[in-house]
C-alpha positions as CSV (number, residue, x, y, z in Angstrom):
1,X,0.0,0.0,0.0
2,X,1.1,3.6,-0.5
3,X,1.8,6.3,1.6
4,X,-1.1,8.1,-0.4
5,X,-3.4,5.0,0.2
6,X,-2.5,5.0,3.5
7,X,-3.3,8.5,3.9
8,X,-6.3,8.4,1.9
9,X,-7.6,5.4,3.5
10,X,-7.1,6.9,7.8
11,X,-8.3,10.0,6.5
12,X,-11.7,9.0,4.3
13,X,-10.6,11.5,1.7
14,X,-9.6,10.2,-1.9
15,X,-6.1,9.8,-3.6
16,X,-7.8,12.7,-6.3
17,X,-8.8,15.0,-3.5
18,X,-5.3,14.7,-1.3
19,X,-3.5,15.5,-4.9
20,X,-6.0,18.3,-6.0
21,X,-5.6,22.0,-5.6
22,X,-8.5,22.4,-2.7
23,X,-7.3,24.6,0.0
24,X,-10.4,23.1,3.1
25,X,-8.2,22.7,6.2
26,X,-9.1,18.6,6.4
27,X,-7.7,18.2,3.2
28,X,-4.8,20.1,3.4
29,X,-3.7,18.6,6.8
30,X,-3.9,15.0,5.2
31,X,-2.0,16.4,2.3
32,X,0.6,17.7,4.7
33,X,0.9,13.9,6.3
34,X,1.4,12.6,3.1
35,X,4.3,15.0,2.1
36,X,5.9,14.6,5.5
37,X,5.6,10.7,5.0
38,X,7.3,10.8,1.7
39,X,9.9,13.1,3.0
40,X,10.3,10.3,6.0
41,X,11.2,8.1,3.0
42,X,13.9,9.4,1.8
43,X,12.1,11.3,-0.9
44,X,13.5,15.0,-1.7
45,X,11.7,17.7,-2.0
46,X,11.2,18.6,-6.0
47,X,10.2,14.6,-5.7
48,X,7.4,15.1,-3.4
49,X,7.0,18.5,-5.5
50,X,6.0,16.9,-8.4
51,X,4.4,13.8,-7.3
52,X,1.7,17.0,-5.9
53,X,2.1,19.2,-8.7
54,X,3.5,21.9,-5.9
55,X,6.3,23.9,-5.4
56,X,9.8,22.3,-3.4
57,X,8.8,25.4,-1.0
58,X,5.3,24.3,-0.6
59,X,6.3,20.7,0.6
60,X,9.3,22.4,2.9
61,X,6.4,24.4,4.7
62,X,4.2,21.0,5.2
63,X,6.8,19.0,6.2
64,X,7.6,21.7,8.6
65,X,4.2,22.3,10.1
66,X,3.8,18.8,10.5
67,X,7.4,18.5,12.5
68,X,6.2,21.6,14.7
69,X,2.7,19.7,15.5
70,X,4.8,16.3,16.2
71,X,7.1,18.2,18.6
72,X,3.7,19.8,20.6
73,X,2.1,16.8,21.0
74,X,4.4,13.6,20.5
75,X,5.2,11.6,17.6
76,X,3.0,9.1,18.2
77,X,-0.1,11.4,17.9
78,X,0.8,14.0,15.9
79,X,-0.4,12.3,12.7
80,X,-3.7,11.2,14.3
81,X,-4.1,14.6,15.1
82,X,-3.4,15.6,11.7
83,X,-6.1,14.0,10.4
């Protein structure tokens, strides 16, 4: 399974709305997982860029926010927070 199935699956949104241009908060936090999953990886950023149809500074900022939430509330719930 892939990291986007896996993300599309815990969060009940679909691989075509995680990948789609929609800015609604739900969406965007799973999007955010998903990037910060691929970076987890090994994936670069103009990688996860493209898989996403984003900029490399757009997936810098996601993997970011979803660092800063995981050091707030533990790495073991930060992504079920997420989503």
């Amino acid at each position: 399974m892939t990291i986007l199935e896996q993300v599309s699956e815990q969060s009940g949104h679909s691989i075509e709305r995680i990948l789609s241009k929609r800015r609604f908060a739900n969406i965007t936090r799973a999007r955010h997982c998903a990037m910060w999953a691929m970076r987890q990886q090994g994936m670069s950023f103009p990688a996860i860029g493209r898989v996403f149809n984003r900029h490399h500074t757009s997936v810098m900022h996601a993997c970011s926010k979803v660092e800063s939430l995981r050091g707030k509330v533990g790495p073991t719930w930060a992504l079920a927070v997420m989503l």
